[in-house]
N, C-alpha and C positions, 0 to 999 in steps of 0.2 A: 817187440821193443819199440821204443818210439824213439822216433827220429826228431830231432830239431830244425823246424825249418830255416833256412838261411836267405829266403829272397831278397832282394831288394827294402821292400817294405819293412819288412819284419824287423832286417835290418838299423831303417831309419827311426822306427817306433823305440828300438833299444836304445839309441843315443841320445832321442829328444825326452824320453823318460831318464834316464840317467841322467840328463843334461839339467833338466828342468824340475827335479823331484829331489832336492837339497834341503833340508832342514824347516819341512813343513813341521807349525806348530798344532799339536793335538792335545785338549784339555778336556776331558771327561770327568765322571762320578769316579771312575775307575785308575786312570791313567791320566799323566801330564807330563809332556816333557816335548819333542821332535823326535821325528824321525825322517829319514833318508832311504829311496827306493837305490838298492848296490847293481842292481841286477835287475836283467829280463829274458826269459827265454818264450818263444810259442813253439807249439807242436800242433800235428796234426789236427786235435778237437781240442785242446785247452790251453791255456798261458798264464805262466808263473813268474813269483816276482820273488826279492831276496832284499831284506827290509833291514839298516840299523839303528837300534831305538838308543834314545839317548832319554832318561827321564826317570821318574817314578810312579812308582803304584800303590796303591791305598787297597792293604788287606788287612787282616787282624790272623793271629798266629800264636795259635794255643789259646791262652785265657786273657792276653793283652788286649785292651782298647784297640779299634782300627785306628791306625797313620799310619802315614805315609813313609815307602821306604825305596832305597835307589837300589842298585845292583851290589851291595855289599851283603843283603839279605841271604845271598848263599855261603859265605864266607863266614858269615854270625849264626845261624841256624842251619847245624846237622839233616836235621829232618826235614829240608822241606824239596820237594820233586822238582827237578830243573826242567821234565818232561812237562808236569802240568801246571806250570809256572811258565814255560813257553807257548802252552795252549791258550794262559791266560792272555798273553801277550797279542798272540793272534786272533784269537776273539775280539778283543776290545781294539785292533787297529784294524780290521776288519775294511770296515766301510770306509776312513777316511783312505785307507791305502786303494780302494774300489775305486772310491772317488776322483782321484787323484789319477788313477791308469785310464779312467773313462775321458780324460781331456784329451787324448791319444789315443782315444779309441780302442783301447785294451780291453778285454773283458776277463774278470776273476767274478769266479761263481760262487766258491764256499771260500771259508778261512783257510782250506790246504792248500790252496793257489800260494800260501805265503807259503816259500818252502823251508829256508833259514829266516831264523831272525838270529840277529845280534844284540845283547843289551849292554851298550855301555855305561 
């Protein structure tokens, strides 16, 4: 089972990421909107973060033209997977969420480092 480390450090890394990681702006091919790091935990070999997205994303669904659509997409469409609809989410914040943990010297490795996201 892994444990959370709690030092010092680790500690000050979680408040200056929380503190300083407020409604950074991300506009891709894919996704537009901000986001906000809620959370930080390290553990022994890895460290995870907990992201809420505020924005939209640009897919096509079924036979419609792609545009762009906000988080009401699950509330209009039946069909569409909130699981890989979350993967999309985490894929494409990926590296600016990397980016953004590396000013604090955090290191995330793959897109599972995101553990929750949120889409408001």
């Amino acid at each position: 089972m892994l444990q959370m480390q709690r030092s010092e450090q680790a500690l000050e890394k979680r408040y200056f990421i929380k503190k300083f990681s407020t409604g950074i702006k991300v506009d891709t091919q894919k996704i537009r909107g901000h986001f906000t790091i809620t959370s930080y935990r390290k553990y022994s070999y890895k460290e995870e973060v907990d992201v809420v997205f505020k924005g939209e994303i640009f897919c096509k669904i079924g036979r419609t033209p792609a545009q762009w659509y906000g988080n009401e997409i699950i509330g209009i469409y039946k069909n569409i997977s909130k699981v890989k609809l979350n993967r999309l989410l985490r894929k494409s914040l990926f590296e600016d969420v990397r980016r953004r943990c590396r000013l604090f010297s955090a290191d995330l490795w793959t897109y599972h480092d995101i553990k929750k996201i949120k889409w408001n």
